[in-house]
C-alpha positions in Angstrom: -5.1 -23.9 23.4 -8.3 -22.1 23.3 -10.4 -21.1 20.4 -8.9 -17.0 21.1 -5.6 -18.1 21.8 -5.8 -20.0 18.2 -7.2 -17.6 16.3 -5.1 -14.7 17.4 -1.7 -16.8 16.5 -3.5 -17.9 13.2 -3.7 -13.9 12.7 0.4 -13.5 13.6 1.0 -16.1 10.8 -0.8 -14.2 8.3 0.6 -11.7 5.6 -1.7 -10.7 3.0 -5.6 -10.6 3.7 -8.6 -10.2 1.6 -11.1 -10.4 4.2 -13.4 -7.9 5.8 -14.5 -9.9 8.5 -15.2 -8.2 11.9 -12.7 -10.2 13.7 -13.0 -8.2 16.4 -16.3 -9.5 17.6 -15.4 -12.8 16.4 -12.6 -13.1 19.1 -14.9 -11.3 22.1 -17.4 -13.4 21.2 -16.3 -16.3 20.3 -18.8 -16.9 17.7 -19.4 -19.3 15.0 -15.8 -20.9 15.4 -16.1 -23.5 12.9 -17.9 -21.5 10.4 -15.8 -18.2 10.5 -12.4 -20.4 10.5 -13.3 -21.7 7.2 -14.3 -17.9 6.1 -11.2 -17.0 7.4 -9.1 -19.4 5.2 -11.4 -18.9 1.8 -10.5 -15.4 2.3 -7.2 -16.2 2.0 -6.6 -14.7 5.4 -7.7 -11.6 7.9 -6.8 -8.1 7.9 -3.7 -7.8 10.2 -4.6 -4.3 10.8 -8.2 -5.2 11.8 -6.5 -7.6 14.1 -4.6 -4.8 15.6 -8.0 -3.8 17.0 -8.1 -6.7 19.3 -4.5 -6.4 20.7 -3.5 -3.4 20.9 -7.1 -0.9 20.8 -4.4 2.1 21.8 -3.4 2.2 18.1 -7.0 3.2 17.1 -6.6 5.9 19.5 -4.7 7.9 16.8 -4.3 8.3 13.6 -1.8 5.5 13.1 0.3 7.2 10.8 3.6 5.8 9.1 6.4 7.8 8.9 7.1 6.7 5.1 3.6 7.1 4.1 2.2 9.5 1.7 -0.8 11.6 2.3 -4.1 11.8 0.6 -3.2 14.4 -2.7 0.4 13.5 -3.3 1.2 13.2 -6.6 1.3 9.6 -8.1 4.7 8.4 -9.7 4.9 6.0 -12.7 3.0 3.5 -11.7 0.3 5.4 -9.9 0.9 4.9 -6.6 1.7 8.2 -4.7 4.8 9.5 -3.6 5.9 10.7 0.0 7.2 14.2 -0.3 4.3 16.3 0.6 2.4 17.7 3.3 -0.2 15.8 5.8 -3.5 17.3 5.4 -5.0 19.9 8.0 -7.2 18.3 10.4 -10.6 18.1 9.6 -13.8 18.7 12.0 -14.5 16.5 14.6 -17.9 14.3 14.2 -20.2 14.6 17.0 -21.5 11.4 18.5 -25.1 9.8 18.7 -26.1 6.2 20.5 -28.2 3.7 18.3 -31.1 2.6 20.0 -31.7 -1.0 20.7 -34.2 -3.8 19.8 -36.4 -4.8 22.9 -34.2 -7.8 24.8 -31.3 -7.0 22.9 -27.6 -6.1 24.7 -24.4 -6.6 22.5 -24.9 -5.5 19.5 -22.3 -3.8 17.3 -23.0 -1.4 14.1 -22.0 -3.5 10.6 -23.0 -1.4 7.5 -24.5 1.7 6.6 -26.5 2.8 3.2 -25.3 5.5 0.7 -27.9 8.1 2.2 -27.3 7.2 5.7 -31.0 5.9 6.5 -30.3 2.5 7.0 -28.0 1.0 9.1 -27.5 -2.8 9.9 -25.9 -4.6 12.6 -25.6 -7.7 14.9 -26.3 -8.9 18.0 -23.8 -11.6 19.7 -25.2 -14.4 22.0 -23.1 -17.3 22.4 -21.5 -17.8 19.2 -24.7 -17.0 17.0 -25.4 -13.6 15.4 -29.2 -11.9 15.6 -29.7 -9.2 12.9 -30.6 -5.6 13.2 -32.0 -2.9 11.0 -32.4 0.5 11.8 -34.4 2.7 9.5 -34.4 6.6 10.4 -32.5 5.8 13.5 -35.7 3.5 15.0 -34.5 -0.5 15.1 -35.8 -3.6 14.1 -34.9 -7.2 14.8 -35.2 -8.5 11.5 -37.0 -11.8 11.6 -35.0 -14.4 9.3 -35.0 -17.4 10.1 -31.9 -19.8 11.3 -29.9 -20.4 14.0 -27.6 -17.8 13.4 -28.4 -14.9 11.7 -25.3 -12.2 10.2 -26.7 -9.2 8.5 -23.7 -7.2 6.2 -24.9 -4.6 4.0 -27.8 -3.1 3.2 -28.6 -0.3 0.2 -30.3 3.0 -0.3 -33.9 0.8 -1.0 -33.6 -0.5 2.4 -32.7 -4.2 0.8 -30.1 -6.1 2.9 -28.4 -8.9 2.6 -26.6 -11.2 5.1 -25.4 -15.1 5.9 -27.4 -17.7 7.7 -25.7 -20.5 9.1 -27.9 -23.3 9.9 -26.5 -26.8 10.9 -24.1 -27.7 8.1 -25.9 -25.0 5.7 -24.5 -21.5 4.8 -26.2 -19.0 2.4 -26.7 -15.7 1.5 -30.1 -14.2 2.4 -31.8 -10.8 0.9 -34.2 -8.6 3.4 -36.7 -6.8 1.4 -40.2 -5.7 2.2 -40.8 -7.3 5.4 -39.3 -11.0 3.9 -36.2 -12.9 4.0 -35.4 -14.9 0.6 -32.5 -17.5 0.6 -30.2 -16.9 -2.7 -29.6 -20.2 -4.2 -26.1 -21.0 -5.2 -25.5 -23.4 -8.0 -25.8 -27.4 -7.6 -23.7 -28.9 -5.2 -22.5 -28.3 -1.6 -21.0 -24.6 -1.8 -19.3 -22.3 1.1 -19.7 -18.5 0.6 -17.6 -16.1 2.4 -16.8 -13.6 3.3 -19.7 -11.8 3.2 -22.3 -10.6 0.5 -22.3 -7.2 -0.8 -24.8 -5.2 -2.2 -25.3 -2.0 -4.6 -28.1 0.0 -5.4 -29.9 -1.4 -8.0 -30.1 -5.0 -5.4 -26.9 -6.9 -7.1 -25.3 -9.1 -4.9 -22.2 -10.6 -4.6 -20.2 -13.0 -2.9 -17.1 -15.9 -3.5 -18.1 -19.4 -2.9 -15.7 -22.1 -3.0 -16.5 -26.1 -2.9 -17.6 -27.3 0.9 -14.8 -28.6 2.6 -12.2 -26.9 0.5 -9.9 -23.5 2.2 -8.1 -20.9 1.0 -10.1 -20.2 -2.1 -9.9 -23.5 -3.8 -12.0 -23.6 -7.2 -13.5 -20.6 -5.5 -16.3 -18.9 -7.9 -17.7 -15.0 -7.6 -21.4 -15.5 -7.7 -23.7 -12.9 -8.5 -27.8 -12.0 -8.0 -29.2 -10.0 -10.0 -31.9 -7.6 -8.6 -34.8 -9.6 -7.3 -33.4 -12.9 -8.8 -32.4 -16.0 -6.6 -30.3 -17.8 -8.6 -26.9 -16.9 -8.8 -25.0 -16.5 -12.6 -21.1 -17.4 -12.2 -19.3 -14.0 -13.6 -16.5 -15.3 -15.8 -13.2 -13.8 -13.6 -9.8 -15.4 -14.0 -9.3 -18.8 -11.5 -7.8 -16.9 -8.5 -10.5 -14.2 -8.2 -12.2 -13.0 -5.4 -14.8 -10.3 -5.1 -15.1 -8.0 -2.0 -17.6 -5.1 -3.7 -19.8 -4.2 -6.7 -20.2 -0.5 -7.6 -23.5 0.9 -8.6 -22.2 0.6 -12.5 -21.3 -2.9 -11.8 -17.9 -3.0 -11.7 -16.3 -5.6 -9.3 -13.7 -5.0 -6.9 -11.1 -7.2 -4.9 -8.1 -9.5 -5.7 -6.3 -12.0 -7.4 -4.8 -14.5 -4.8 -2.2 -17.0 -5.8 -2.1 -20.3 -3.5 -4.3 -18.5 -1.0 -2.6 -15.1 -0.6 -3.6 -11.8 -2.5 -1.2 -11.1 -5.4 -2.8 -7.7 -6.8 -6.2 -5.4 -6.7 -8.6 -5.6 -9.2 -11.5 -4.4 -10.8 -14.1 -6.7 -13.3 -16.7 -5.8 -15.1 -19.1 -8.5 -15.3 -17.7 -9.9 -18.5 -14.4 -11.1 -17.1 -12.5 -7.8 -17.9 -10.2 -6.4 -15.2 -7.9 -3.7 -14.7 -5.5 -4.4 -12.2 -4.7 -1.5 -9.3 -1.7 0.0 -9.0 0.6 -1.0 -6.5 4.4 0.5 -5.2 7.0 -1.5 -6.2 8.1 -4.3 -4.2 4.2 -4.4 -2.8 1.2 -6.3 -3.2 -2.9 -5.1 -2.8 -5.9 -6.1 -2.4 -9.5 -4.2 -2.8 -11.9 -4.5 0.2 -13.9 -1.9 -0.9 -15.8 0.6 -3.4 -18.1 3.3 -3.6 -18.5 5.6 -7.1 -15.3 6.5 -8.6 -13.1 5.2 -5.5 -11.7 2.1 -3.9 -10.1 1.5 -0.7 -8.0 -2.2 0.3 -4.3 -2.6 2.2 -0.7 -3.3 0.6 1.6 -5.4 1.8 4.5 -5.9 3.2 3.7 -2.2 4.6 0.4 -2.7 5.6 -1.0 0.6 4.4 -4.5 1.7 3.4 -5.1 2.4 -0.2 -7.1 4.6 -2.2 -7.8 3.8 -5.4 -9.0 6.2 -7.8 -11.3 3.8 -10.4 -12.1 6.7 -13.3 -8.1 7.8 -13.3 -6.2 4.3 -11.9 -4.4 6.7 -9.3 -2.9 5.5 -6.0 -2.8 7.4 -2.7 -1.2 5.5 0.2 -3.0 6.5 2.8 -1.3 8.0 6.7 -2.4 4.8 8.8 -2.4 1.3 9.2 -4.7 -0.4 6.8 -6.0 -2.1 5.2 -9.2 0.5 4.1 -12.7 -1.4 4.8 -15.0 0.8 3.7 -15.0 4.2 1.2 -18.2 7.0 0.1 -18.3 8.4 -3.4 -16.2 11.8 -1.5 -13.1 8.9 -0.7 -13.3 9.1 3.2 -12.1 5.9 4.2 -12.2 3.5 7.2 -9.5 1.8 8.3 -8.5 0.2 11.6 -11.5 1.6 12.5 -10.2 5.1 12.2 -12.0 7.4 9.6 -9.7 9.2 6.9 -11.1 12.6 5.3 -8.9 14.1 2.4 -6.2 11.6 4.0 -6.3 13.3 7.7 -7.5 11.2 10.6 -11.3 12.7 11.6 -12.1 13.0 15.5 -14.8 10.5 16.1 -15.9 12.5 19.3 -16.8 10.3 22.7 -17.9 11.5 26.0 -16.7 10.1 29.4 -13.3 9.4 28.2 -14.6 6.3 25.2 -13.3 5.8 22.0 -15.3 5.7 18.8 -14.3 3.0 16.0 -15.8 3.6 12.7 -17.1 0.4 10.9 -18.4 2.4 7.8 -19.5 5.7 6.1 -22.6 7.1 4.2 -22.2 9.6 1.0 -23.7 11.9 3.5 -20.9 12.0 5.8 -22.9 9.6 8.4 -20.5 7.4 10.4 -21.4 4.6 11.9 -19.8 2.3 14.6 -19.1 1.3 18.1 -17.8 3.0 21.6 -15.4 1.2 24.1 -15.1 2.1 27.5 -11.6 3.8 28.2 -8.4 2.3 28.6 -7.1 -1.2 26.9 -10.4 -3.3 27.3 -12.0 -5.1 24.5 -15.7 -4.3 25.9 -18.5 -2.8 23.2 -20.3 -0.3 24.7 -22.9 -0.1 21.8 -23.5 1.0 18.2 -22.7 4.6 17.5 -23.4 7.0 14.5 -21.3 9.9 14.5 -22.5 13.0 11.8 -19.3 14.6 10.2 
Protein backbone atom coordinates (compact mmCIF):
# COMPACT_ATOMS: atom_id res chain seq x y z
CA UNK A 1 0.00 0.00 0.00
CA UNK A 2 1.42 3.24 -0.66
CA UNK A 3 1.84 6.20 1.57
CA UNK A 4 -1.60 7.98 -0.40
CA UNK A 5 -3.42 4.87 -0.56
CA UNK A 6 -2.84 4.75 3.42
CA UNK A 7 -3.54 7.95 4.35
CA UNK A 8 -6.76 8.36 2.33
CA UNK A 9 -8.29 4.96 4.01
CA UNK A 10 -6.85 6.31 7.43
CA UNK A 11 -9.19 9.49 6.45
CA UNK A 12 -12.39 6.88 5.63
CA UNK A 13 -11.87 5.53 9.26
CA UNK A 14 -12.13 8.76 10.85
CA UNK A 15 -15.25 10.45 12.51
CA UNK A 16 -14.59 13.36 14.51
CA UNK A 17 -11.43 15.74 13.65
CA UNK A 18 -9.81 18.47 15.33
CA UNK A 19 -7.21 19.18 12.92
CA UNK A 20 -6.61 21.95 10.44
CA UNK A 21 -4.00 20.39 8.58
CA UNK A 22 -3.81 21.04 4.78
CA UNK A 23 -4.28 17.47 3.92
CA UNK A 24 -4.66 18.23 0.65
CA UNK A 25 -1.06 19.10 -0.16
CA UNK A 26 -0.03 16.54 2.17
CA UNK A 27 -1.48 13.75 -0.13
CA UNK A 28 -0.18 15.59 -3.64
CA UNK A 29 2.83 15.88 -2.13
CA UNK A 30 3.55 13.40 -0.20
CA UNK A 31 5.33 15.34 2.34
CA UNK A 32 6.75 14.77 5.72
CA UNK A 33 4.96 11.27 5.95
CA UNK A 34 6.19 10.28 9.25
CA UNK A 35 5.92 13.61 10.76
CA UNK A 36 2.36 14.63 9.60
CA UNK A 37 1.02 11.00 10.56
CA UNK A 38 1.85 11.59 14.07
CA UNK A 39 0.16 15.24 13.63
CA UNK A 40 -2.50 13.53 12.25
CA UNK A 41 -3.18 11.09 15.23
CA UNK A 42 -2.31 13.96 18.12
CA UNK A 43 -5.04 15.75 16.50
CA UNK A 44 -7.18 13.23 17.14
CA UNK A 45 -7.88 12.91 13.48
CA UNK A 46 -8.37 15.08 9.99
CA UNK A 47 -11.21 17.03 8.74
CA UNK A 48 -13.36 14.59 6.63
CA UNK A 49 -14.60 17.49 4.77
CA UNK A 50 -11.07 18.78 4.08
CA UNK A 51 -10.52 15.27 2.87
CA UNK A 52 -13.38 15.67 0.48
CA UNK A 53 -11.04 18.03 -1.31
CA UNK A 54 -8.74 15.41 -2.45
CA UNK A 55 -11.52 12.96 -3.69
CA UNK A 56 -14.05 14.41 -4.91
CA UNK A 57 -12.70 18.50 -5.84
CA UNK A 58 -16.39 18.60 -7.73
CA UNK A 59 -18.01 19.19 -4.33
CA UNK A 60 -16.01 22.43 -3.81
CA UNK A 61 -17.41 23.44 -7.02
CA UNK A 62 -20.69 24.48 -5.12
CA UNK A 63 -21.86 25.52 -2.29
CA UNK A 64 -22.21 22.02 -0.69
CA UNK A 65 -25.29 22.70 0.87
CA UNK A 66 -27.37 20.01 3.13
CA UNK A 67 -30.79 19.83 2.66
CA UNK A 68 -31.39 19.72 6.60
CA UNK A 69 -29.15 22.51 7.30
CA UNK A 70 -29.93 25.79 8.61
CA UNK A 71 -28.77 29.03 7.23
CA UNK A 72 -26.64 31.72 8.58
CA UNK A 73 -29.57 34.07 10.78
CA UNK A 74 -31.94 31.34 11.83
CA UNK A 75 -32.99 31.59 15.00
CA UNK A 76 -31.20 29.42 17.69
CA UNK A 77 -33.43 26.87 19.74
CA UNK A 78 -32.80 25.91 23.39
CA UNK A 79 -29.58 25.01 23.28
CA UNK A 80 -28.30 27.58 20.86
CA UNK A 81 -27.80 25.81 17.99
CA UNK A 82 -30.04 27.18 15.07
CA UNK A 83 -33.06 25.79 13.69
CA UNK A 84 -33.89 24.87 9.94
CA UNK A 85 -37.11 26.65 9.01
CA UNK A 86 -35.90 29.74 7.33
CA UNK A 87 -34.72 31.08 4.20
CA UNK A 88 -31.02 30.65 2.43
CA UNK A 89 -29.49 33.91 2.14
CA UNK A 90 -29.34 35.92 -1.29
CA UNK A 91 -26.22 35.44 -2.97
CA UNK A 92 -23.55 37.68 -2.36
CA UNK A 93 -21.04 39.39 -4.89
CA UNK A 94 -18.59 37.50 -6.60
CA UNK A 95 -14.76 38.19 -5.51
CA UNK A 96 -12.54 38.97 -8.33
CA UNK A 97 -9.35 37.10 -8.60
CA UNK A 98 -5.60 38.08 -8.39
CA UNK A 99 -2.24 35.61 -8.86
CA UNK A 100 0.38 35.85 -5.93
CA UNK A 101 3.69 36.31 -7.28
CA UNK A 102 6.45 33.91 -6.60
CA UNK A 103 9.86 33.75 -4.90
CA UNK A 104 12.72 33.48 -7.59
CA UNK A 105 13.26 29.37 -8.12
CA UNK A 106 10.13 28.73 -6.54
CA UNK A 107 7.11 26.50 -8.42
CA UNK A 108 4.49 24.75 -6.09
CA UNK A 109 3.60 26.82 -3.67
CA UNK A 110 0.12 27.06 -2.14
CA UNK A 111 -1.41 30.14 0.02
CA UNK A 112 -1.67 29.07 4.02
CA UNK A 113 -2.75 32.09 6.12
CA UNK A 114 -3.62 35.53 5.77
CA UNK A 115 -3.38 38.58 8.48
CA UNK A 116 -6.42 40.54 9.93
CA UNK A 117 -5.65 43.56 7.50
CA UNK A 118 -4.87 41.59 4.56
CA UNK A 119 -1.10 42.69 4.11
CA UNK A 120 0.50 39.60 4.90
CA UNK A 121 0.07 36.51 3.61
CA UNK A 122 2.07 33.25 4.19
CA UNK A 123 2.43 30.08 2.43
CA UNK A 124 4.57 27.00 1.44
CA UNK A 125 6.39 25.61 -1.13
CA UNK A 126 6.38 21.67 -1.60
CA UNK A 127 9.59 19.83 -2.84
CA UNK A 128 9.79 16.33 -2.08
CA UNK A 129 8.24 15.91 1.19
CA UNK A 130 9.80 19.14 2.73
CA UNK A 131 8.04 22.50 3.00
CA UNK A 132 9.97 26.04 2.14
CA UNK A 133 8.24 29.09 3.65
CA UNK A 134 6.84 32.22 2.00
CA UNK A 135 5.87 35.60 3.04
CA UNK A 136 4.33 38.10 1.06
CA UNK A 137 4.04 41.59 2.37
CA UNK A 138 1.95 44.15 0.20
CA UNK A 139 1.51 41.47 -2.40
CA UNK A 140 5.68 41.43 -3.07
CA UNK A 141 7.21 37.71 -1.69
CA UNK A 142 9.81 36.58 0.31
CA UNK A 143 11.46 33.21 0.95
CA UNK A 144 11.77 33.50 4.50
CA UNK A 145 15.18 32.23 5.50
CA UNK A 146 14.77 29.80 8.66
CA UNK A 147 16.69 27.40 8.97
CA UNK A 148 15.97 23.43 8.84
CA UNK A 149 15.30 20.91 6.55
CA UNK A 150 11.88 21.48 6.28
CA UNK A 151 10.35 24.60 6.86
CA UNK A 152 6.13 25.02 7.42
CA UNK A 153 5.07 28.53 7.84
CA UNK A 154 1.08 28.79 9.38
CA UNK A 155 -0.03 32.04 10.44
CA UNK A 156 1.18 35.25 10.53
CA UNK A 157 -0.51 38.60 12.33
CA UNK A 158 -1.19 42.23 11.57
CA UNK A 159 2.75 43.10 12.82
CA UNK A 160 3.94 40.98 10.18
CA UNK A 161 5.15 38.18 13.08
CA UNK A 162 4.72 34.60 11.82
CA UNK A 163 4.97 31.61 13.20
CA UNK A 164 5.47 28.11 11.72
CA UNK A 165 7.06 24.30 12.41
CA UNK A 166 10.51 23.12 11.62
CA UNK A 167 11.13 19.68 11.35
CA UNK A 168 14.66 18.81 11.52
CA UNK A 169 15.88 15.16 11.93
CA UNK A 170 14.01 13.74 14.98
CA UNK A 171 13.28 17.53 16.14
CA UNK A 172 9.97 19.51 15.78
CA UNK A 173 9.33 23.07 17.06
CA UNK A 174 7.58 26.00 16.76
CA UNK A 175 9.48 28.97 15.24
CA UNK A 176 8.47 32.90 15.30
CA UNK A 177 9.49 35.21 12.15
CA UNK A 178 9.99 38.70 13.20
CA UNK A 179 12.21 41.43 11.98
CA UNK A 180 14.21 39.72 9.48
CA UNK A 181 14.97 36.59 12.26
CA UNK A 182 13.74 33.27 13.03
CA UNK A 183 13.64 32.28 16.92
CA UNK A 184 12.94 28.62 18.00
CA UNK A 185 10.14 28.55 20.92
CA UNK A 186 11.36 26.26 23.55
CA UNK A 187 8.91 23.85 24.89
CA UNK A 188 9.36 22.60 28.37
CA UNK A 189 12.08 19.78 29.43
CA UNK A 190 11.76 16.62 27.83
CA UNK A 191 11.25 15.27 24.24
CA UNK A 192 7.80 16.99 23.18
CA UNK A 193 5.65 16.70 19.71
CA UNK A 194 3.62 19.87 18.83
CA UNK A 195 0.82 19.72 16.38
CA UNK A 196 -1.05 20.74 14.70
CA UNK A 197 0.08 23.93 14.01
CA UNK A 198 0.85 27.21 15.94
CA UNK A 199 -1.42 30.04 15.93
CA UNK A 200 -0.95 33.45 16.46
CA UNK A 201 -2.94 36.74 17.54
CA UNK A 202 -2.13 40.14 17.49
CA UNK A 203 -0.43 41.11 20.35
CA UNK A 204 2.42 37.88 19.20
CA UNK A 205 0.77 35.02 21.56
CA UNK A 206 1.18 31.78 20.36
CA UNK A 207 -0.23 28.70 20.78
CA UNK A 208 -0.03 25.15 20.13
CA UNK A 209 -0.75 21.32 21.83
CA UNK A 210 2.21 19.23 22.46
CA UNK A 211 1.97 15.84 23.59
CA UNK A 212 4.97 13.45 24.93
CA UNK A 213 7.30 12.08 21.75
CA UNK A 214 6.22 8.87 20.71
CA UNK A 215 2.77 9.16 22.19
CA UNK A 216 -0.70 9.60 19.52
CA UNK A 217 -3.91 10.70 19.69
CA UNK A 218 -3.35 13.41 22.35
CA UNK A 219 -1.89 11.40 25.05
CA UNK A 220 -0.90 13.67 28.17
CA UNK A 221 -1.12 16.29 25.54
CA UNK A 222 -0.49 19.92 27.00
CA UNK A 223 -1.66 23.53 25.26
CA UNK A 224 1.48 25.62 25.42
CA UNK A 225 1.51 29.15 25.18
CA UNK A 226 4.27 32.20 24.15
CA UNK A 227 3.77 35.06 25.31
CA UNK A 228 4.73 38.06 23.04
CA UNK A 229 8.41 38.15 22.43
CA UNK A 230 9.03 35.24 25.03
CA UNK A 231 10.50 31.78 24.18
CA UNK A 232 9.62 29.74 26.71
CA UNK A 233 6.36 28.29 26.73
CA UNK A 234 3.86 28.60 30.20
CA UNK A 235 1.47 25.34 30.29
CA UNK A 236 -2.22 27.13 30.45
CA UNK A 237 -4.06 25.02 33.08
CA UNK A 238 -7.04 23.34 30.62
CA UNK A 239 -8.80 20.26 31.71
CA UNK A 240 -6.66 16.75 30.66
CA UNK A 241 -8.39 16.30 27.15
CA UNK A 242 -7.82 19.77 25.86
CA UNK A 243 -6.72 20.84 22.74
CA UNK A 244 -6.24 24.42 21.41
CA UNK A 245 -6.73 25.28 17.66
CA UNK A 246 -6.86 29.43 18.13
CA UNK A 247 -6.35 32.31 20.49
CA UNK A 248 -8.41 35.48 20.05
CA UNK A 249 -6.84 38.92 20.33
CA UNK A 250 -8.52 39.05 24.06
CA UNK A 251 -6.96 35.75 24.79
CA UNK A 252 -9.48 33.55 24.78
CA UNK A 253 -8.73 29.96 23.57
CA UNK A 254 -10.60 28.03 21.25
CA UNK A 255 -10.90 24.22 20.22
CA UNK A 256 -12.05 20.93 21.95
CA UNK A 257 -12.27 18.42 24.48
CA UNK A 258 -11.41 15.00 22.99
CA UNK A 259 -12.14 11.90 24.92
CA UNK A 260 -9.82 8.72 23.97
CA UNK A 261 -8.62 10.61 20.88
CA UNK A 262 -11.92 11.90 19.33
CA UNK A 263 -13.49 15.43 19.97
CA UNK A 264 -16.37 15.31 22.50
CA UNK A 265 -17.46 19.17 22.54
CA UNK A 266 -16.12 22.95 21.51
CA UNK A 267 -14.66 25.05 23.75
CA UNK A 268 -13.47 28.24 24.77
CA UNK A 269 -10.56 28.97 27.76
CA UNK A 270 -9.44 31.77 29.07
CA UNK A 271 -5.99 31.44 30.13
CA UNK A 272 -6.89 30.46 33.68
CA UNK A 273 -8.45 27.09 32.94
CA UNK A 274 -12.03 28.53 32.57
CA UNK A 275 -14.14 27.24 29.60
CA UNK A 276 -17.42 27.68 28.26
CA UNK A 277 -18.39 24.90 26.26
CA UNK A 278 -20.19 25.50 22.54
CA UNK A 279 -23.38 24.69 21.82
CA UNK A 280 -24.04 21.75 19.99
CA UNK A 281 -27.60 20.02 18.36
CA UNK A 282 -28.64 17.23 20.11
CA UNK A 283 -27.42 14.04 19.28
CA UNK A 284 -24.04 15.98 17.85
CA UNK A 285 -20.67 16.62 18.76
CA UNK A 286 -18.12 19.94 17.85
CA UNK A 287 -15.10 20.99 17.71
CA UNK A 288 -13.51 24.73 17.29
CA UNK A 289 -10.92 25.09 14.47
CA UNK A 290 -11.14 28.54 14.47
CA UNK A 291 -11.66 32.34 15.84
CA UNK A 292 -11.49 35.76 15.05
CA UNK A 293 -13.27 38.69 17.40
CA UNK A 294 -16.62 37.80 18.62
CA UNK A 295 -16.95 34.48 16.27
CA UNK A 296 -15.84 30.89 15.99
CA UNK A 297 -16.03 28.54 13.23
CA UNK A 298 -15.31 24.27 13.72
CA UNK A 299 -17.59 21.06 12.26
CA UNK A 300 -20.25 18.80 14.10
CA UNK A 301 -20.49 15.48 13.80
CA UNK A 302 -22.26 12.86 12.78
CA UNK A 303 -23.49 15.63 10.17
CA UNK A 304 -20.44 17.06 9.27
CA UNK A 305 -21.62 20.66 9.10
CA UNK A 306 -19.73 23.94 9.56
CA UNK A 307 -20.41 25.89 12.66
CA UNK A 308 -20.54 29.35 13.68
CA UNK A 309 -20.19 30.12 16.94
CA UNK A 310 -21.14 33.40 18.27
CA UNK A 311 -18.49 33.85 21.43
CA UNK A 312 -20.17 37.30 23.05
CA UNK A 313 -23.90 35.60 22.80
CA UNK A 314 -23.01 31.43 22.85
CA UNK A 315 -25.31 31.23 19.67
CA UNK A 316 -25.11 28.45 17.07
CA UNK A 317 -25.72 28.77 13.26
CA UNK A 318 -25.18 25.56 11.31
CA UNK A 319 -23.88 26.60 8.46
CA UNK A 320 -25.34 25.44 4.37
CA UNK A 321 -22.19 23.21 3.50
CA UNK A 322 -19.99 20.65 4.40
CA UNK A 323 -17.64 21.49 7.14
CA UNK A 324 -15.93 21.56 9.19
CA UNK A 325 -15.29 25.82 9.18
CA UNK A 326 -11.20 26.45 9.09
CA UNK A 327 -10.97 29.81 9.25
CA UNK A 328 -13.54 32.98 10.31
CA UNK A 329 -12.92 37.33 10.25
CA UNK A 330 -14.37 39.50 12.93
CA UNK A 331 -17.62 40.00 10.06
CA UNK A 332 -18.20 35.69 10.56
CA UNK A 333 -17.34 34.87 6.76
CA UNK A 334 -16.17 31.46 7.01
CA UNK A 335 -14.08 28.98 5.06
CA UNK A 336 -14.98 25.69 4.72
CA UNK A 337 -14.09 22.94 2.30
CA UNK A 338 -12.44 25.56 0.85
CA UNK A 339 -15.65 27.31 -0.09
CA UNK A 340 -16.15 30.87 1.47
CA UNK A 341 -19.50 31.52 3.40
CA UNK A 342 -20.77 35.38 3.65
CA UNK A 343 -23.91 35.90 5.90
CA UNK A 344 -24.28 31.92 5.36
CA UNK A 345 -24.41 32.08 1.40
CA UNK A 346 -21.69 30.49 -0.65
CA UNK A 347 -19.47 33.62 -2.25
CA UNK A 348 -18.23 33.17 -6.09
CA UNK A 349 -14.51 32.95 -5.82
CA UNK A 350 -14.23 34.08 -9.57
CA UNK A 351 -11.55 31.99 -11.98
CA UNK A 352 -10.77 32.57 -15.52
CA UNK A 353 -10.17 29.75 -18.18
CA UNK A 354 -12.58 27.56 -16.61
CA UNK A 355 -10.34 26.98 -12.81
CA UNK A 356 -11.71 26.86 -9.61
CA UNK A 357 -10.69 29.02 -6.62
CA UNK A 358 -10.45 27.25 -3.08
CA UNK A 359 -10.28 29.59 -0.22
CA UNK A 360 -7.68 28.73 2.59
CA UNK A 361 -8.48 31.86 4.72
CA UNK A 362 -9.94 35.39 5.07
CA UNK A 363 -8.79 38.91 6.24
CA UNK A 364 -11.22 41.42 8.28
CA UNK A 365 -10.88 43.28 5.06
CA UNK A 366 -12.68 40.93 3.05
CA UNK A 367 -9.20 39.73 1.40
CA UNK A 368 -9.35 35.98 0.34
CA UNK A 369 -6.70 34.11 -0.05
CA UNK A 370 -6.06 30.61 -1.74
CA UNK A 371 -5.24 28.43 -4.52
CA UNK A 372 -6.58 27.74 -8.40
CA UNK A 373 -6.87 24.23 -10.01
CA UNK A 374 -7.00 23.71 -13.48
CA UNK A 375 -10.60 22.48 -14.66
CA UNK A 376 -12.12 19.27 -14.28
CA UNK A 377 -11.35 16.38 -11.41
CA UNK A 378 -7.44 16.85 -11.14
CA UNK A 379 -5.70 17.38 -8.00
CA UNK A 380 -3.00 19.93 -9.73
CA UNK A 381 -2.28 23.50 -7.87
CA UNK A 382 -2.07 26.08 -10.22
CA UNK A 383 -0.80 28.70 -7.68
CA UNK A 384 -1.64 30.97 -4.75
CA UNK A 385 -4.54 33.26 -5.37
CA UNK A 386 -6.05 36.27 -3.39
CA UNK A 387 -9.41 37.04 -4.41
CA UNK A 388 -10.89 40.78 -3.01
CA UNK A 389 -14.62 40.43 -1.94
Amino acid sequence: MNDEQELRDRLRAIEVPASRIEIDGLVRAGRRRAFRRRSVAGAGGVALATALLLTAPSILTTAGARPDAAPAGASPDATGATGAGTTAAASPAPCQPSELPLPAGMRNVTAAGVDPTGRYVVGNEVVGQDFRPVLWTDGKPQALPVSGKSVEVTAVNAAGVAVGLVQEGRQEYVFRYQQGAATRLRTPPGNWHVYPRPAINAAGDVVINAEPSGNSGGEDSVVLLWRAGSTEAVRLPLPDGANALDITDDGTVVGALYRGGVASAAYAWDQQGKGRRLAAPAGETAAGYAAQGDWATGGLWPSRSAALWNLRTGALTRLTTDGPGDAVNTSGWVVAAGVLLRDGAAVDLRMPGGQTGLAVAVSDTGLVVGLARPGGDGAENSGPRVWRC
